[in-house]
C-alpha positions in Angstrom: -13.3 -16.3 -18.8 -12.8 -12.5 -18.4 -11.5 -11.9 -14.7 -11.1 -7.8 -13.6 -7.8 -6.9 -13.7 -6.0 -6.1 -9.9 -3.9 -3.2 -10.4 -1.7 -0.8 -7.9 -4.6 1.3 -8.2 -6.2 -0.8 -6.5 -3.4 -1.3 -3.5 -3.8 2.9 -3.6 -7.2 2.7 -2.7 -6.8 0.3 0.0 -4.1 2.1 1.8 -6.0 4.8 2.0 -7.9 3.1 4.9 -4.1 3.3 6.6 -3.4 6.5 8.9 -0.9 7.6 10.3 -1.2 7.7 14.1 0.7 11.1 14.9 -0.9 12.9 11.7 -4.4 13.2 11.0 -4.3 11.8 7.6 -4.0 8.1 5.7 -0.4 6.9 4.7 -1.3 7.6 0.9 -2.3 11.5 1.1 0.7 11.8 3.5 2.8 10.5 0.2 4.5 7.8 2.4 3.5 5.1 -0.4 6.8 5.5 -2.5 6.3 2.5 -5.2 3.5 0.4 -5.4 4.0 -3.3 -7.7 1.5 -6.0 -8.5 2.3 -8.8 -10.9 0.2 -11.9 -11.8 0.7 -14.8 -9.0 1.3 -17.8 -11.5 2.2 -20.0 -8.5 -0.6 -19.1 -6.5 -3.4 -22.1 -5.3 -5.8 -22.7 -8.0 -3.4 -20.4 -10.2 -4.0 -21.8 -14.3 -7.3 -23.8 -13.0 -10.8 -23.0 -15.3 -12.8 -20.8 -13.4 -10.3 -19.8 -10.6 -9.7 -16.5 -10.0 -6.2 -14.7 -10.6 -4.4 -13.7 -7.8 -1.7 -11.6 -7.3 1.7 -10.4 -5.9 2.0 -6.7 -4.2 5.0 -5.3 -3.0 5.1 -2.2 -1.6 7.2 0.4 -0.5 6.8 3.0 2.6 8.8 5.3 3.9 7.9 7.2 7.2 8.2 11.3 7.8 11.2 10.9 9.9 14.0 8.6 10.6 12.6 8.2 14.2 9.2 7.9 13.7 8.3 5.9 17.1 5.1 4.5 14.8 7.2 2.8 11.9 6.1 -0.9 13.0 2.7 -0.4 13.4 2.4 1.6 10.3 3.9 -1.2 8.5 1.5 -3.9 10.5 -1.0 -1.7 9.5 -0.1 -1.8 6.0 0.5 -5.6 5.7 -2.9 -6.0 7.4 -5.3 -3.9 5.2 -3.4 -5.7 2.4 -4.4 -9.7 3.8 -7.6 -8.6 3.8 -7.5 -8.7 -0.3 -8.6 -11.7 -1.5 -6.9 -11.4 -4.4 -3.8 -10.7 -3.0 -1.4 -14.4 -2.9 1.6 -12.8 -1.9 2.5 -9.3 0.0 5.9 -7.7 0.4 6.2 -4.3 2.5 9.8 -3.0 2.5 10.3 0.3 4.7 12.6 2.8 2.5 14.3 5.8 3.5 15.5 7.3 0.2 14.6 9.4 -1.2 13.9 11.2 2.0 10.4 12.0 2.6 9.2 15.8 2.8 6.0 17.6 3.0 6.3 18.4 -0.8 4.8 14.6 -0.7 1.6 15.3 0.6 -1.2 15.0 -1.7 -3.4 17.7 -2.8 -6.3 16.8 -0.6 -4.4 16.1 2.2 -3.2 19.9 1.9 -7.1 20.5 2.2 -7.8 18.4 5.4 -4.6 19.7 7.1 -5.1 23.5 6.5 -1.9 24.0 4.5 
């Protein structure tokens, strides 16, 4: 049975539901996604059964734009949330990161568009 294929693509596209609450942008435009990872779940329920879906493992890492960004935890809650709400998702791991340091170099090309830079 030929299942579609989950990939950090995917994860992307999801996060870009996820904005940041001082900046008018989501958290992937802003560059703050720094690695995205998803891997077959082999242990997952149902994993190996006929006719159950594959599901998978994400781990993710974000950084923030500034070491004392007052929003950190709920960005991350944020994060972890939109990413539960994947049913294909088994197992998700959101690691905040601080290197390399984020800058505005980071923002996407579009998100240049929406800000006015």
């Amino acid at each position: 049975m030929n299942h579609t294929t989950f990939t950090a693509d995917d994860i992307f596209t999801a996060l870009c539901d996820v904005n940041d609450p001082e900046v008018p942008l989501n958290i992937v435009d802003l560059g703050l996604i720094y690695r995205v990872d998803v891997s077959l779940d082999k242990d997952a329920p149902g994993a190996g059964i006929p006719g159950v879906p594959p599901r998978y493992r994400a781990e993710v890492d974000v950084t923030m734009t500034s070491t004392g960004c007052p929003a950190h935890e709920m960005i991350l809650e944020k994060v972890r949330n939109r990413l539960a709400g994947m049913p294909q998702l088994s197992d998700i791991r959101v690691q905040l990161v601080w290197e390399p340091a984020w800058t505005p170099q980071r923002i996407s090309e579009a998100g240049r568009k929406k800000l006015g830079i």
